[in-house]
N, C-alpha and C positions, 0 to 999 in steps of 0.2 A: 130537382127531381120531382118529377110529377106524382102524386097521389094517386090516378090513374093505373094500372097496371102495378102497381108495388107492392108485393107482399110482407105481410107485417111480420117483421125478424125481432120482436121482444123476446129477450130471454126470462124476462123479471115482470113478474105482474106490477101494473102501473096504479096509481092511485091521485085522485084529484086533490090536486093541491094548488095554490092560487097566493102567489109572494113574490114581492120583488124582489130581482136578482140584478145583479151587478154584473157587467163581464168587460175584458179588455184581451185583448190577443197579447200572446206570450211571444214575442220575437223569436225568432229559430236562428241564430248566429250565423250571419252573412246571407242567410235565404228569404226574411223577411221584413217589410219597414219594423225601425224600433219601435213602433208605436201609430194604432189606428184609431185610436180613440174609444172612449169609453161606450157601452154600449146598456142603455136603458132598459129591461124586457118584465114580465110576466111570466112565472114558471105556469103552467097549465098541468103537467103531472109530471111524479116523482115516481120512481122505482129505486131498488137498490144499487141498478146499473146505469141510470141517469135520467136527463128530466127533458120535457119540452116545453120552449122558451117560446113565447110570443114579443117577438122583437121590430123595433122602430127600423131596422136595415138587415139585411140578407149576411150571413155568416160565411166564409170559403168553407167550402167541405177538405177535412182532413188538419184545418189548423187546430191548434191547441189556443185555451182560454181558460185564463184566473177567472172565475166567479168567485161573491161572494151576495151569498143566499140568506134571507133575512127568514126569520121564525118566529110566529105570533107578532110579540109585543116587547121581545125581548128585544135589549138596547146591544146585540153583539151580534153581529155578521159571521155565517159560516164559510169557510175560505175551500174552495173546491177546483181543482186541472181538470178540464174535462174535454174531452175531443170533438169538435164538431163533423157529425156523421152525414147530416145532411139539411139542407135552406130550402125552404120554395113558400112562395109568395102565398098570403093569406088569403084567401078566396072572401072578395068583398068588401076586403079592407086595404090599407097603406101597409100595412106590416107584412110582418115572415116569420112561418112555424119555423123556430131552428130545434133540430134533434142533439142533445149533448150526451156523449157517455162518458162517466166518471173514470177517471184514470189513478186515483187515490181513496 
């Protein structure tokens, strides 16, 4: 989806946040490979209703993905389902803003 023409549909005010996140796609029984592999990113901001990822690869819109979301300096990973809304290539760089909304 292009940035162009898109109207911003936040429901949740966003807030800057800058932490690595974990992700791996959740297989949908019989509809998706068991597994694409793990996915490296940078959250860029959080809301109550979910965050955007600055990621090494492009995300399918509508799959579902395990994140797990590191905070400060603590030694524990937060474990988050979140739906990917929408991918489009990072203007300038090799990556991609992926948009996640929290499903728990």
């Amino acid at each position: 989806m292009s940035g162009k023409g898109r109207t911003d549909q936040r429901r949740d005010r966003r807030y800057p946040f800058s932490r690595p996140v974990r992700a791996e796609d959740v297989p949908l029984y019989g509809l998706t490979k068991a597994h694409s592999g793990l996915i490296q990113g940078t959250a860029k901001d959080i809301s109550s209703g979910g965050l955007s990822l600055l990621s090494s690869r492009a995300l399918k819109p509508s799959n579902v993905v395990r994140c797990q979301i590191r905070f400060s300096d603590l030694p524990v990973r937060l474990p988050v389902l979140a739906l990917v809304r929408w991918s489009q290539k990072d203007p300038g760089s090799r990556k991609y803003r992926v948009g996640l909304q929290f499903l728990l």
